[in-house]
C-alpha positions, 0 to 999 in steps of 0.5 A, a space after each residue: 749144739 748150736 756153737 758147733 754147728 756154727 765152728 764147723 759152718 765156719 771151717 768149712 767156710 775158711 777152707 772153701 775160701 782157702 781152696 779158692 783163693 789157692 785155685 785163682 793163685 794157681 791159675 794166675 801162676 799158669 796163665 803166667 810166663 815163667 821167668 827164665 834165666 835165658 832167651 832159650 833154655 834147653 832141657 831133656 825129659 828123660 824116659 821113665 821121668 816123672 814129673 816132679 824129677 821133671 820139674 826138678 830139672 826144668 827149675 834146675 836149667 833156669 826155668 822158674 816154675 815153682 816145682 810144687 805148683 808145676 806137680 800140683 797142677 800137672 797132676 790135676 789135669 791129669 797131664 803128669 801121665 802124658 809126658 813124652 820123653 825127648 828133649 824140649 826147648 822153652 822160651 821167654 813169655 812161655 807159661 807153665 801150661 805152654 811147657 805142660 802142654 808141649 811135653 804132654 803133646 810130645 813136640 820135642 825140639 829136634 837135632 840133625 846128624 848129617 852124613 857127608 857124601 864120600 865120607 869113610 866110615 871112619 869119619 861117620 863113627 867119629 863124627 857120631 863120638 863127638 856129638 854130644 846129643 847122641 848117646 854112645 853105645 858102640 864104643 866097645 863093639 866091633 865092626 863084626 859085631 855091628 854088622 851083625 846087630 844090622 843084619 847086614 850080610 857083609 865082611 865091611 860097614 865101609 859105603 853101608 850107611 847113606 848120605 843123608 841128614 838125619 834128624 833125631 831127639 836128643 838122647 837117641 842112640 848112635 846105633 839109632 841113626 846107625 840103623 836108620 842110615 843103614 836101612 836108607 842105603 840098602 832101600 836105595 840101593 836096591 831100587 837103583 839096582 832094580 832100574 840098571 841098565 842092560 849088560 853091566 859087568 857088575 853082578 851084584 848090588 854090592 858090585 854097583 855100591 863099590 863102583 859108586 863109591 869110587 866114583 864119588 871119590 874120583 869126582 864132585 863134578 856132577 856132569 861127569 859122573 856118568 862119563 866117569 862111570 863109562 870109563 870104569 865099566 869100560 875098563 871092567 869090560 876090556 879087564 884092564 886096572 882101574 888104576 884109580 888113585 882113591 883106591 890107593 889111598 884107602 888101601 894106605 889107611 893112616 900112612 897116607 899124608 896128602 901125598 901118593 908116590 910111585 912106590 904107594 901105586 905099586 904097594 899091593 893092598 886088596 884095594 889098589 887097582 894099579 896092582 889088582 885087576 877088577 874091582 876092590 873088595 869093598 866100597 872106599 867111601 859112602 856114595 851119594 844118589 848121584 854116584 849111585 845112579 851113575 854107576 848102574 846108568 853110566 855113559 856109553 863111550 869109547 874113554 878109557 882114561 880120565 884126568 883132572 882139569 884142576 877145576 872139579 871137572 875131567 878131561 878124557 880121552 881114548 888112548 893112552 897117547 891121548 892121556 899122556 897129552 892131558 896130563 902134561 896139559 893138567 896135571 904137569 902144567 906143559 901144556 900151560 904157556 
């Protein structure tokens, strides 16, 4: 009796000692960086992960960190029910508590998909395609489909989506950032609208987002936007064309080569000004603030015409003569001895 009593004192005894010595490896092992095959080391937890797919991953990326003691210990702190879903970064001289930590407290790393002022929607949807952190879900969906995925009550997403950087987790969805840029322009627009000036010829919100996004197009000169604007709502005023060149381009669509001809300006399509009176049916391009404020507070002048100096600004004046004079001076070098 006394034999067993001492076995089973000694088993229990070794096991203690077992349990002990696996604690203080456990603790050495995450107290310790974990060596890494690279300075930094990007890897994503994707939802629904659990932690030993985790360390899987993680182990696969280049991050040493015994997959069976990263599940041991995770799961001993009660950390492996934390984890957030996102894209991560570890560095060199991070421990497996820092990499525990950082998942369980969510601090992912963050990318940035920036939306450039005057860009077409085109541009935008092929700029979401090509980044390889953003998930594709609307390559089979029409733009009838996405303004109504939106909510958007319009025939075109064109100038809908506003200049922005948006910062998002690796794994967010175009139609994530899509949603976002939307829902900014249209909370722009409206406040923009809401402080306009008085006596405007533009009837709706939309009519102000179409002239913004011509005036985005005609000038990055930020001084003259408001003068650029005061020459198209005069012109809307007196009835006459626009006669706006970018208008002409976007009607061109993809037979557009860098160059517009006297026949491109008389070829009608719903968006040349020099053919169609008023303004296009639908914004050019994604307007900036700037633009948009211009466009509902422009200039009060007496200019009609505008014409590039070459330099990013503008030269005006008020009668036709007056235009004639300036494009001989900038655009046809006449006026340059």
């Amino acid at each position: 009796m006394k034999l067993f009593k001492y076995i089973i004192f000694s088993f229990i005894i070794c096991v203690l000692l077992l349990a002990a010595g696996l604690a203080g490896k456990v603790w050495h092992w995450a107290k310790t960086p974990a060596p890494m095959s690279a300075e930094v080391i990007d890897y994503n937890v994707p939802r629904g992960s659990t932690i030993a797919s985790v360390a899987r991953e993680m182990a696969a990326a280049g991050i040493r960190i015994e997959p069976y003691l990263f599940v041991m210990y995770a799961r001993y702190t009660g950390q492996d029910r934390q984890l957030k879903a996102g894209a991560y970064e570890a560095r060199r001289g991070d421990t497996p508590v820092d990499l525990l930590s950082r998942m369980a407290s969510g601090q992912t790393s963050k990318s940035r998909f920036q939306i450039i002022e005057g860009w077409s929607y085109n541009q935008i949807r092929t700029t979401l395609k090509n980044n390889p952190n953003i998930t594709q879900t609307l390559d089979n969906v029409s733009d009838a489909e996405l303004l109504e995925m939106l909510g958007a009550p319009y025939d075109s997403p064109e100038g809908l989506f506003f200049p922005e950087t948006y910062v998002f987790v690796p794994g967010d969805t175009d139609m994530d950032i899509l949603r976002r840029a939307y829902t900014e322009g249209q909370q722009r627009l409206a406040a923009v609208w809401d402080q306009r000036d008085s006596g405007l010829p533009l009837k709706t919100p939309y009519d102000a987002l179409i002239l913004a996004s011509i005036i985005e197009k005609e000038t990055g000169h930020q001084l003259d936007r408001r003068r650029v604007a005061g020459v198209f709502i005069n012109r809307l005023e007196r009835k006459m064309l626009l006669q706006t060149d970018p208008t002409v381009i976007y009607g061109m669509k993809d037979t557009y080569q860098g160059v517009i001809t006297r026949s491109d300006l008389r070829k009608d399509t719903p968006w040349n000004t020099y053919t169609r009176t008023g303004l296009p049916p639908t914004p050019i391009a994604s307007p900036g603030m700037l633009s948009l404020q211009a466009a509902v507070h422009p200039e009060q002048h007496k200019y009609l015409y505008f014409v590039s100096r070459g330099d990013g600004s503008s030269e005006f004046s008020e009668d036709l003569r007056g235009h004639n004079r300036n494009v001989n001076t900038y655009i046809l070098k006449k006026g340059i001895q």
